[in-house]
N, C-alpha and C positions, 0 to 999 in steps of 0.2 A: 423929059428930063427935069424942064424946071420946077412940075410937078413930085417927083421923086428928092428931089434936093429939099423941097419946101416939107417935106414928111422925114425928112431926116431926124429932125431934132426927136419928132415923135418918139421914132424906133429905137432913136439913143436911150429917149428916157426909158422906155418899156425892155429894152435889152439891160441897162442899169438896174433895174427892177427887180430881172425876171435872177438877172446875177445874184442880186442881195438875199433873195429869197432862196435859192439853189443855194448860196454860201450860208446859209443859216439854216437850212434841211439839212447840210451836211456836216455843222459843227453840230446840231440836235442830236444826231446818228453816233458821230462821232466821238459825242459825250457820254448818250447811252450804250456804246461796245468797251468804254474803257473797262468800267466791272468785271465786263464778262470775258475781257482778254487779259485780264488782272489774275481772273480766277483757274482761267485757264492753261496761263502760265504756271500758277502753283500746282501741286501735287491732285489728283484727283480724290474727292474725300475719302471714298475709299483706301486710299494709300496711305493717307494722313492718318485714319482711323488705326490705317497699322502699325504706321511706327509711333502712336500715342502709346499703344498699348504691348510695344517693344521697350517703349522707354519705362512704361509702368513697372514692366515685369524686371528691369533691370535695376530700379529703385527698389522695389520689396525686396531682391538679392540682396544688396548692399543695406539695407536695415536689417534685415534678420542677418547677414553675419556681424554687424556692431551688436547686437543687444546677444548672441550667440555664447554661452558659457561654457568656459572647458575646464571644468572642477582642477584634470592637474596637469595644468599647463605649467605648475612651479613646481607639481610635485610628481613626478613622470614614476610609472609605474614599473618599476625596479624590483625585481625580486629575488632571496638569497635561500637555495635550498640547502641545509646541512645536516648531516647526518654523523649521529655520534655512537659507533659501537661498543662497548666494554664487555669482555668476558673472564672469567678468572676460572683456573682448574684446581683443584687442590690436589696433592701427592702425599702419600704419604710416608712417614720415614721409611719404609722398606723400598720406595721406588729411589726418595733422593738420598738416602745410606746414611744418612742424619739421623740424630736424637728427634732433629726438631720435624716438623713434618713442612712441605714447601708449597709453592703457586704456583702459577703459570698464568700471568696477567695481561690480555691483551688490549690494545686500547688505538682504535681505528677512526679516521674522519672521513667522512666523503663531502663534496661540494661539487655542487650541479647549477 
């Protein structure tokens, strides 16, 4: 026993040792997984790679309708079709019992 007491101090100090070393293997580890649990918390690059290129396609949208020209956006394309018919018949004194001889003048609009 008094043997085993007298190696105590030993073991303390090699058990304090062997701890410091275990606690500094483990903050090394510890250090080295942050990255990699960093990284793989975020999206995987593949994923990322897709909504880059979601966002991209979403931005050229939005420029090419700003720079987009609409000749008549002030002058809207409105159109008037009309139609104008004139005809005239002429009589003469024997039909209108007149000296003078007479017409028959007609005069017609269409709109469409």
């Amino acid at each position: 026993m008094e043997e085993t007491l007298k190696k105590q101090p030993e073991n303390n100090r090699r058990a304090t040792e062997n701890y410091r070393r275990i606690k500094e293997q483990i903050g090394n580890r510890i250090a080295a997984e942050k990255p990699k649990a960093a990284a793989e918390k975020t999206a995987p690059s593949g994923e990322i790679q897709k909504q880059v290129e979601e966002l991209k396609e979403k931005v050229e949208k939005v420029a090419e309708a700003q720079t987009r020209t609409s000749p008549g956006i002030f002058n809207p394309s409105i159109g008037l079709v009309g139609e104008t018919v004139f005809g005239y018949r002429s009589r003469g004194s024997t039909e209108t019992g007149s000296a003078r001889p007479a017409g028959l003048m007609r005069f017609n609009v269409r709109w469409n």
